[in-house]
ROSE-4610 file (N, C-alpha, C; in Angstrom, 1 decimal, always signed):
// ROSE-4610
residu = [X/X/X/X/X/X/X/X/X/X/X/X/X/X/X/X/X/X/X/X/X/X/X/X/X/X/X/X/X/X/X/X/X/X/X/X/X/X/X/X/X/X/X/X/X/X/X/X/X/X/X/X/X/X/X/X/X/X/X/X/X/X/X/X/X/X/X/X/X/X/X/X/X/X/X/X/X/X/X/X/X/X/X/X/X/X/X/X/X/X/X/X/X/X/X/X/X/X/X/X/X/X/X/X/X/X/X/X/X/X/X/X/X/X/X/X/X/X/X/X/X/X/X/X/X/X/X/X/X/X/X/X/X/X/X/X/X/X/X/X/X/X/X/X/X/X/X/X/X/X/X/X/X/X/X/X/X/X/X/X/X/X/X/X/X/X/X/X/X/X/X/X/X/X/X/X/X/X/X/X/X/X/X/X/X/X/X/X/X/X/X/X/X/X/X/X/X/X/X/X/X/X/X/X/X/X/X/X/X/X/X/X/X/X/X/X/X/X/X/X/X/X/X/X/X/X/X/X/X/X/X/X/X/X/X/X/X/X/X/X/X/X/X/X/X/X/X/X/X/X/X/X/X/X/X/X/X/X/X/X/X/X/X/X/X/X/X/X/X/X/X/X/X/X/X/X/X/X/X/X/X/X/X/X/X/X/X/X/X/X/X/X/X/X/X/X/X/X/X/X/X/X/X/X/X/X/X/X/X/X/X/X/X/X/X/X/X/X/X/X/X/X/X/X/X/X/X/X/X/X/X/X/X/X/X/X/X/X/X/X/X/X/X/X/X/X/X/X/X/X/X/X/X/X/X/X/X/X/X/X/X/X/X/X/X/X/X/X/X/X/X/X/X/X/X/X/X/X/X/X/X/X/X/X/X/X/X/X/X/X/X/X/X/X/X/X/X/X/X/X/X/X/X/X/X]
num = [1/1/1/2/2/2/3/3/3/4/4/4/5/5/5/6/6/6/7/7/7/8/8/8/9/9/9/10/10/10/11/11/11/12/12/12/13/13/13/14/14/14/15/15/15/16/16/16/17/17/17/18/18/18/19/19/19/20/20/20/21/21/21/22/22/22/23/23/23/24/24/24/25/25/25/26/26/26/27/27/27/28/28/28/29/29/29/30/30/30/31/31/31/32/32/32/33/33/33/34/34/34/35/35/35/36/36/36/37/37/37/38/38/38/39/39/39/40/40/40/41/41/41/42/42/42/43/43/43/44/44/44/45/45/45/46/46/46/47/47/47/48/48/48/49/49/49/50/50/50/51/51/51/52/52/52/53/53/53/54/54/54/55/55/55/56/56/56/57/57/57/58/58/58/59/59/59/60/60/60/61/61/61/62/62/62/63/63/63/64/64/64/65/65/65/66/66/66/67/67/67/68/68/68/69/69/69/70/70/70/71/71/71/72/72/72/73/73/73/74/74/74/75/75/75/76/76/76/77/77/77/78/78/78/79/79/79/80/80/80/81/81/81/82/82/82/83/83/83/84/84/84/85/85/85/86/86/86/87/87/87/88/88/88/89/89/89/90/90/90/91/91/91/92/92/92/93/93/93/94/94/94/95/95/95/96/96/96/97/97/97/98/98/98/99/99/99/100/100/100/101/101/101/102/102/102/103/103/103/104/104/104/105/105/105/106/106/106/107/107/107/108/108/108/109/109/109/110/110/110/111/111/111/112/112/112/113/113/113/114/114/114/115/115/115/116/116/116/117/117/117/118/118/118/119/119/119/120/120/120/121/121/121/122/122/122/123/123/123/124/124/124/125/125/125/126/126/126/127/127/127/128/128/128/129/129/129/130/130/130/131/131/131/132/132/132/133/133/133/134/134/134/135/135/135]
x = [+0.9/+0.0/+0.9/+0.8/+1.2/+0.8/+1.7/+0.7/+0.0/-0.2/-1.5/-2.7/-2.7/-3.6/-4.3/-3.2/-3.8/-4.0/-3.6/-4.8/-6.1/-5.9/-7.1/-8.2/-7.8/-8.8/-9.5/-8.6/-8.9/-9.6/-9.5/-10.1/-11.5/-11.3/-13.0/-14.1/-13.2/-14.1/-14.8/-16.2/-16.8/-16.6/-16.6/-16.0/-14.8/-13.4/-12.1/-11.7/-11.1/-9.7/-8.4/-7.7/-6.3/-5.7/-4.3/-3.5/-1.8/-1.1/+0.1/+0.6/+1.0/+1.2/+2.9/+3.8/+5.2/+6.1/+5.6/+7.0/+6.8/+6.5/+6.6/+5.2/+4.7/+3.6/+2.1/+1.3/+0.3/-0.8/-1.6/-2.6/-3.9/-4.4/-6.2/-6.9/-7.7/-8.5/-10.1/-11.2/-12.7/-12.9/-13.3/-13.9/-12.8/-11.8/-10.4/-9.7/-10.4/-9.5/-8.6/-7.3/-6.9/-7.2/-6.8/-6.9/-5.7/-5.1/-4.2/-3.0/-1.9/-0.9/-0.1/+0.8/+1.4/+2.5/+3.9/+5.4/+5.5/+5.3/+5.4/+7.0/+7.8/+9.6/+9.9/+10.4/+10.6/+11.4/+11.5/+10.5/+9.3/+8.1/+7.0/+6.5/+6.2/+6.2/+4.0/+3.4/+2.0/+1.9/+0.9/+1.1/-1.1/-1.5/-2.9/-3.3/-4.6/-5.4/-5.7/-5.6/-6.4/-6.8/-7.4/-7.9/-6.5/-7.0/-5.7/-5.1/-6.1/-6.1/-5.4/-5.5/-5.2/-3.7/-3.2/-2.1/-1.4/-1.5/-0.8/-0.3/-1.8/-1.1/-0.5/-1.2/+0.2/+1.6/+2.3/+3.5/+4.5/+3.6/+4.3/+5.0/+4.3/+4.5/+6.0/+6.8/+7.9/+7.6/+8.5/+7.9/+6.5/+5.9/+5.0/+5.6/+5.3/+6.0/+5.1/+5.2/+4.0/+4.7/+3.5/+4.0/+4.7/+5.4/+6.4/+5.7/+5.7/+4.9/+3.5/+2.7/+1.6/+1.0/+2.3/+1.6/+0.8/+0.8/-0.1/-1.8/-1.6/-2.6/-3.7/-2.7/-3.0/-3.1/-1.7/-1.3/-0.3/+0.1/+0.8/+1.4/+2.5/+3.5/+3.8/+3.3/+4.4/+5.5/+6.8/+8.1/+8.2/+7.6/+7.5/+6.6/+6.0/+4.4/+4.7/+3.8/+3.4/+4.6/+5.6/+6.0/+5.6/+4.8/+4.2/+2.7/+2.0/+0.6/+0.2/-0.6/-1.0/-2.3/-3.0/-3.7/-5.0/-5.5/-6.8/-6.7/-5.4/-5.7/-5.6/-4.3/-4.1/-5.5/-6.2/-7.3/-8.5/-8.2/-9.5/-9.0/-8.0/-7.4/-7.2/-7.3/-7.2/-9.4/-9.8/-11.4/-11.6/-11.3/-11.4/-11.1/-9.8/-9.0/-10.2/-10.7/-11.8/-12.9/-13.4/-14.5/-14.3/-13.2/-12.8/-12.7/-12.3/-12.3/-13.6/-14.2/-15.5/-16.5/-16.4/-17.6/-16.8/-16.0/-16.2/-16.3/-16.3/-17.0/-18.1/-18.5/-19.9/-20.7/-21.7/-22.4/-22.5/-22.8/-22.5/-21.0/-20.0/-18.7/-18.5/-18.8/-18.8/-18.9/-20.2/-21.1/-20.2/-19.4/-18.8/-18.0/-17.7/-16.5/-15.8/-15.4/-13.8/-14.3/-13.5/-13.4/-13.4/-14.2/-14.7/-14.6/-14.0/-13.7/-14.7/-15.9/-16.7/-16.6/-16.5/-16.4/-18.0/-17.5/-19.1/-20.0/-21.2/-22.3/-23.1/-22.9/-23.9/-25.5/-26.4/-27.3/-28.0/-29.4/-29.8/-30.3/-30.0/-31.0/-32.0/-32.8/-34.0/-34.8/-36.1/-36.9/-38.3/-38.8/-40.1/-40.2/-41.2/-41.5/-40.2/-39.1/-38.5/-36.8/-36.9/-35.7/-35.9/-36.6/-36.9/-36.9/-37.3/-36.8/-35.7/-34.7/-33.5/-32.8/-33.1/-32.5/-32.7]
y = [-1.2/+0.0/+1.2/+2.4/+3.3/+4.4/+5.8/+6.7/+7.5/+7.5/+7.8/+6.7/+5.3/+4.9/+5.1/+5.8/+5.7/+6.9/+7.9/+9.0/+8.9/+7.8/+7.9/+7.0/+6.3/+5.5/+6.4/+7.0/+7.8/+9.0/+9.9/+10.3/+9.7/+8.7/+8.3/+7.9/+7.9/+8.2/+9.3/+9.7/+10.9/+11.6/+12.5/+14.2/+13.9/+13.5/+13.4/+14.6/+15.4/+16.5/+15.7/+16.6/+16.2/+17.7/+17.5/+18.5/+17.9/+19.4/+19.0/+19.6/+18.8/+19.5/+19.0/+19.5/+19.5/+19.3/+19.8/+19.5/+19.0/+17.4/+16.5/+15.7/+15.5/+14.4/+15.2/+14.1/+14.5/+13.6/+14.4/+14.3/+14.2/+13.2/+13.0/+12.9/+13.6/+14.3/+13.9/+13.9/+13.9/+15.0/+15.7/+16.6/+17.4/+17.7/+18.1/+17.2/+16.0/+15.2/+14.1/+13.4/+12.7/+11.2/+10.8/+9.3/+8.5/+9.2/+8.3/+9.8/+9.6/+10.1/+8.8/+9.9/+9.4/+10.4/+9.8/+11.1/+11.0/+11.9/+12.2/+11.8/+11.9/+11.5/+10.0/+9.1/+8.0/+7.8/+6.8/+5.5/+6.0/+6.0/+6.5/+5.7/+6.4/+5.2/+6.0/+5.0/+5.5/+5.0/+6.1/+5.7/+5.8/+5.0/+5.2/+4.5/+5.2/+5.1/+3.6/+2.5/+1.3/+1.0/-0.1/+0.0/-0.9/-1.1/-1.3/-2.7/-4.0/-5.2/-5.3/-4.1/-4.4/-4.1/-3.0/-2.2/-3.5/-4.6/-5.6/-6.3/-6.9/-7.4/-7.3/-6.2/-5.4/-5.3/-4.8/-4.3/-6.0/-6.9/-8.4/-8.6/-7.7/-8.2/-7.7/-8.1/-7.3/-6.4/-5.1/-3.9/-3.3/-3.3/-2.4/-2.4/-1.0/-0.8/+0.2/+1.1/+1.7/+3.1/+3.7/+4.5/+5.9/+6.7/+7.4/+8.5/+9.0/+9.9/+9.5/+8.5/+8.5/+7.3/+6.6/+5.0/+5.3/+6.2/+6.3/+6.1/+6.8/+6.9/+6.0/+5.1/+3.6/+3.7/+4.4/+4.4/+3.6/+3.1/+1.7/+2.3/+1.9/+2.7/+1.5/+1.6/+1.0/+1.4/+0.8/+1.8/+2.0/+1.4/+1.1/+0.9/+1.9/+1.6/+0.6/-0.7/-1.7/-2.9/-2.6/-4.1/-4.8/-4.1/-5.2/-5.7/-4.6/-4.9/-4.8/-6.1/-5.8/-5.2/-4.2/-3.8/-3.8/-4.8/-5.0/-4.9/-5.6/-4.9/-3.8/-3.1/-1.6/-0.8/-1.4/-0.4/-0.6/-1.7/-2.3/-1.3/-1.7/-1.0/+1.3/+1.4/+2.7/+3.2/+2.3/+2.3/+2.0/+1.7/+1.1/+2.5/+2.8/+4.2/+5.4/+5.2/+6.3/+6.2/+5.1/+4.9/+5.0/+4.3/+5.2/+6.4/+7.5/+8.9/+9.6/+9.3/+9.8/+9.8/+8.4/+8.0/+8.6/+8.7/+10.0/+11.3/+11.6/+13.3/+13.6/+15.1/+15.1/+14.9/+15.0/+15.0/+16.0/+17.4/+18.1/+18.1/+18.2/+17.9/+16.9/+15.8/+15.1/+15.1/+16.1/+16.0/+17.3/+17.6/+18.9/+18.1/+18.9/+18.5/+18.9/+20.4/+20.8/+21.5/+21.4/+22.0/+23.5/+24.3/+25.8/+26.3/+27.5/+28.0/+29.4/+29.0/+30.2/+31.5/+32.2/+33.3/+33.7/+33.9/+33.9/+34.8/+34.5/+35.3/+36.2/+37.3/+38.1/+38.1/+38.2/+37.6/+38.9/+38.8/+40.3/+41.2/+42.3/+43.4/+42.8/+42.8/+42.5/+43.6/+44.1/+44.7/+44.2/+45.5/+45.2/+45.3/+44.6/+45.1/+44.6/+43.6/+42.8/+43.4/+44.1/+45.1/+46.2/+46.8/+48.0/+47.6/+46.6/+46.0/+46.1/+45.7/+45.4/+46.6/+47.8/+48.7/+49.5]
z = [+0.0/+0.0/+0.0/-1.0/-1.1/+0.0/+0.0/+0.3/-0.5/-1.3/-1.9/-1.9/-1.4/-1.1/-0.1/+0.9/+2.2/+2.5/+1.4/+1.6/+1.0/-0.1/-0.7/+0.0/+0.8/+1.8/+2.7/+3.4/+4.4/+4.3/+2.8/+2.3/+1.8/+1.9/+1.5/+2.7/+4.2/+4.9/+5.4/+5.8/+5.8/+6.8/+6.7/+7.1/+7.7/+6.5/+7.3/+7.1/+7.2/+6.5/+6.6/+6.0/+6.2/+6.6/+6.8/+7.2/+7.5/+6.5/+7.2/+8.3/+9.3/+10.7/+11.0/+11.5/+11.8/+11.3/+10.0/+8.7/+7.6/+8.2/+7.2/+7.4/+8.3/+8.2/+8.3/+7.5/+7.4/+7.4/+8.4/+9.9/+8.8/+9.7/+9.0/+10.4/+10.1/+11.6/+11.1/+12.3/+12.2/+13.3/+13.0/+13.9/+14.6/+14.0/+14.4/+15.9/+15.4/+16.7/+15.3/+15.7/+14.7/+15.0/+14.0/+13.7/+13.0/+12.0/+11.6/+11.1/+11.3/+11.0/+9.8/+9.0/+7.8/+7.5/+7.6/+7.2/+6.3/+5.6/+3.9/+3.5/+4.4/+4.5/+4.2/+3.0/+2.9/+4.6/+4.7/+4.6/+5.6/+4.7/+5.2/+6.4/+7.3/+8.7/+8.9/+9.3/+9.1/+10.6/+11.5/+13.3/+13.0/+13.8/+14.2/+15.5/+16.1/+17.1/+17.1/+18.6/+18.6/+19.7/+19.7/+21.5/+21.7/+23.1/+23.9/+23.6/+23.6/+23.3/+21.7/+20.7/+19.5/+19.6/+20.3/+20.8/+20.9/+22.2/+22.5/+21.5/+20.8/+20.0/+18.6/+18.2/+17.2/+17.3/+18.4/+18.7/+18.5/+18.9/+19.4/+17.5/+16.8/+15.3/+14.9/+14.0/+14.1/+12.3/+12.8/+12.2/+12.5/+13.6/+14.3/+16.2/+16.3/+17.9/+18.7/+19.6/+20.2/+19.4/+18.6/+18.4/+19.2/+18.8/+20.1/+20.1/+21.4/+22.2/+22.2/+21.8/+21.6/+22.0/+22.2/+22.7/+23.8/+24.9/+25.9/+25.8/+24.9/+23.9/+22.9/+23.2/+22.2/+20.9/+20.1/+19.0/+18.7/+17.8/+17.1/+15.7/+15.6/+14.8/+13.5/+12.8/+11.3/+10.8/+11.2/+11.2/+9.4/+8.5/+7.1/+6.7/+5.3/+4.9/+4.3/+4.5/+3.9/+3.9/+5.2/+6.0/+6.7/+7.3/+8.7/+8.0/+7.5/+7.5/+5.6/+5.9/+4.6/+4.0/+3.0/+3.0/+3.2/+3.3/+3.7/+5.4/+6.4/+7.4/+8.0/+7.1/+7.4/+7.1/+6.4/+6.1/+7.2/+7.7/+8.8/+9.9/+10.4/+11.5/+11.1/+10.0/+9.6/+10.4/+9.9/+9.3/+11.1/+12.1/+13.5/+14.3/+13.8/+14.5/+13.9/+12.7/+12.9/+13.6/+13.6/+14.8/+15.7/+16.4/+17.8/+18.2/+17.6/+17.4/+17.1/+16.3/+16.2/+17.1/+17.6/+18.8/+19.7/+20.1/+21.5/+21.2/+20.2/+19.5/+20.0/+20.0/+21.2/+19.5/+20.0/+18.3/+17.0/+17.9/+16.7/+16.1/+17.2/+16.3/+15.5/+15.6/+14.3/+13.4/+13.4/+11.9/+11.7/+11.9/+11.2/+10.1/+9.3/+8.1/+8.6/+9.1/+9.5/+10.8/+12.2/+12.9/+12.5/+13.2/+12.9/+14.1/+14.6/+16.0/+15.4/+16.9/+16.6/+17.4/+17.3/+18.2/+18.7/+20.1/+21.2/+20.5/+20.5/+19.6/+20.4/+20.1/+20.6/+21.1/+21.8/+21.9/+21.4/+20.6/+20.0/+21.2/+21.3/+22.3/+22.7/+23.8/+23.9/+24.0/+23.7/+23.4/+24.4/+25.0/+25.0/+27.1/+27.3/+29.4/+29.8/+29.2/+30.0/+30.2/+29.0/+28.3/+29.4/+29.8/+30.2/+31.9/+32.4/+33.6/+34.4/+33.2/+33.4/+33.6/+32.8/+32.9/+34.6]
Protein backbone atom coordinates (compact mmCIF):
# COMPACT_ATOMS: atom_id res chain seq x y z
CA UNK A 1 0.00 0.00 0.00
CA UNK A 2 1.18 3.26 -1.06
CA UNK A 3 0.73 6.67 0.31
CA UNK A 4 -1.55 7.81 -1.92
CA UNK A 5 -3.60 4.93 -1.13
CA UNK A 6 -3.81 5.72 2.25
CA UNK A 7 -4.79 8.95 1.64
CA UNK A 8 -7.12 7.91 -0.75
CA UNK A 9 -8.82 5.49 1.79
CA UNK A 10 -8.94 7.80 4.38
CA UNK A 11 -10.13 10.27 2.28
CA UNK A 12 -13.01 8.27 1.49
CA UNK A 13 -14.06 8.15 4.92
CA UNK A 14 -16.81 10.90 5.82
CA UNK A 15 -15.95 14.18 7.07
CA UNK A 16 -12.14 13.35 7.31
CA UNK A 17 -9.72 16.48 6.55
CA UNK A 18 -6.31 16.17 6.24
CA UNK A 19 -3.46 18.48 7.23
CA UNK A 20 0.15 19.00 7.23
CA UNK A 21 1.19 19.49 10.68
CA UNK A 22 5.22 19.53 11.76
CA UNK A 23 7.02 19.46 8.73
CA UNK A 24 6.60 16.49 7.24
CA UNK A 25 3.57 14.42 8.18
CA UNK A 26 0.30 14.48 7.35
CA UNK A 27 -2.59 14.33 9.85
CA UNK A 28 -6.18 13.05 9.00
CA UNK A 29 -8.54 14.27 11.59
CA UNK A 30 -12.65 13.92 12.25
CA UNK A 31 -13.93 16.61 13.91
CA UNK A 32 -10.37 18.14 14.36
CA UNK A 33 -9.50 15.17 16.72
CA UNK A 34 -6.93 12.67 14.74
CA UNK A 35 -6.88 9.34 13.67
CA UNK A 36 -4.19 8.29 11.58
CA UNK A 37 -0.85 10.13 10.99
CA UNK A 38 1.42 9.42 7.81
CA UNK A 39 5.44 11.14 7.16
CA UNK A 40 5.39 12.24 3.94
CA UNK A 41 9.63 11.51 4.46
CA UNK A 42 10.65 8.01 2.95
CA UNK A 43 10.49 5.48 4.65
CA UNK A 44 6.96 6.49 5.25
CA UNK A 45 6.18 5.15 8.68
CA UNK A 46 2.05 5.50 9.13
CA UNK A 47 1.12 5.70 13.30
CA UNK A 48 -2.88 5.22 14.20
CA UNK A 49 -5.36 5.11 17.12
CA UNK A 50 -6.39 1.33 18.62
CA UNK A 51 -7.92 -0.04 21.47
CA UNK A 52 -5.69 -1.26 23.93
CA UNK A 53 -6.13 -5.21 23.25
CA UNK A 54 -5.25 -4.42 19.51
CA UNK A 55 -2.07 -2.16 20.78
CA UNK A 56 -0.84 -5.56 22.54
CA UNK A 57 -1.09 -7.44 19.96
CA UNK A 58 0.16 -5.44 17.15
CA UNK A 59 3.50 -4.31 18.75
CA UNK A 60 4.34 -8.41 19.44
CA UNK A 61 4.50 -8.23 15.35
CA UNK A 62 7.89 -7.32 14.06
CA UNK A 63 7.86 -3.86 12.22
CA UNK A 64 4.99 -2.40 14.29
CA UNK A 65 6.00 -0.80 17.85
CA UNK A 66 4.02 1.70 20.21
CA UNK A 67 4.04 4.54 18.43
CA UNK A 68 6.42 7.35 20.12
CA UNK A 69 4.91 9.90 22.16
CA UNK A 70 1.57 8.53 21.62
CA UNK A 71 1.61 5.04 22.73
CA UNK A 72 -0.08 6.33 25.91
CA UNK A 73 -2.65 6.93 23.88
CA UNK A 74 -3.02 3.64 22.22
CA UNK A 75 -1.32 4.38 19.01
CA UNK A 76 0.77 1.68 17.08
CA UNK A 77 3.50 2.66 14.79
CA UNK A 78 4.40 0.99 11.33
CA UNK A 79 8.13 1.79 11.23
CA UNK A 80 7.50 1.11 7.14
CA UNK A 81 4.44 1.57 4.90
CA UNK A 82 3.37 -1.69 3.94
CA UNK A 83 6.04 -4.14 5.98
CA UNK A 84 4.20 -5.23 8.68
CA UNK A 85 0.56 -4.89 7.48
CA UNK A 86 -1.01 -5.83 4.60
CA UNK A 87 -3.68 -3.85 2.99
CA UNK A 88 -6.84 -5.01 3.69
CA UNK A 89 -5.75 -4.91 7.39
CA UNK A 90 -4.13 -1.63 7.40
CA UNK A 91 -7.31 -0.40 6.11
CA UNK A 92 -9.51 -2.26 8.76
CA UNK A 93 -7.40 -1.01 11.54
CA UNK A 94 -7.21 2.69 9.58
CA UNK A 95 -11.37 2.27 9.29
CA UNK A 96 -11.38 1.15 13.53
CA UNK A 97 -9.02 4.23 14.46
CA UNK A 98 -11.79 6.26 12.85
CA UNK A 99 -14.55 4.92 14.77
CA UNK A 100 -12.81 5.24 17.79
CA UNK A 101 -12.33 8.87 17.38
CA UNK A 102 -15.53 9.82 16.17
CA UNK A 103 -17.64 8.02 18.83
CA UNK A 104 -16.20 10.00 21.46
CA UNK A 105 -17.05 13.34 19.48
CA UNK A 106 -19.90 15.08 21.16
CA UNK A 107 -22.43 15.01 18.32
CA UNK A 108 -22.48 18.11 16.67
CA UNK A 109 -18.69 17.91 16.28
CA UNK A 110 -18.77 15.12 14.35
CA UNK A 111 -21.09 15.98 11.86
CA UNK A 112 -18.84 18.89 11.16
CA UNK A 113 -16.46 18.46 8.08
CA UNK A 114 -13.80 20.75 9.48
CA UNK A 115 -13.36 22.05 12.90
CA UNK A 116 -14.71 25.79 12.88
CA UNK A 117 -13.75 28.04 16.01
CA UNK A 118 -16.65 30.24 16.55
CA UNK A 119 -16.44 33.28 18.23
CA UNK A 120 -19.15 33.94 21.24
CA UNK A 121 -22.29 35.34 19.58
CA UNK A 122 -23.90 38.07 20.56
CA UNK A 123 -27.34 37.58 21.91
CA UNK A 124 -29.85 40.29 19.99
CA UNK A 125 -30.98 43.38 22.31
CA UNK A 126 -33.99 42.49 23.93
CA UNK A 127 -36.86 44.74 23.40
CA UNK A 128 -40.06 45.22 24.99
CA UNK A 129 -41.48 45.07 29.41
CA UNK A 130 -38.51 42.78 30.01
CA UNK A 131 -35.70 45.09 28.29
CA UNK A 132 -36.87 47.97 30.19
CA UNK A 133 -36.77 45.99 33.56
CA UNK A 134 -33.46 45.40 33.37
CA UNK A 135 -32.53 48.70 32.86
Amino acid sequence: MSLDQVRQFCRSLSDVSEDVKWGNDLVFTIGGKMFCVVCLEPPHQIAFKCTPETLAELVEQPGLIPAPYMARAMWVQETELGSALGKRDRERLIQTAYEIIKAKLPRRRAAEKTPQRTSAKRKPARTGQRARKRR
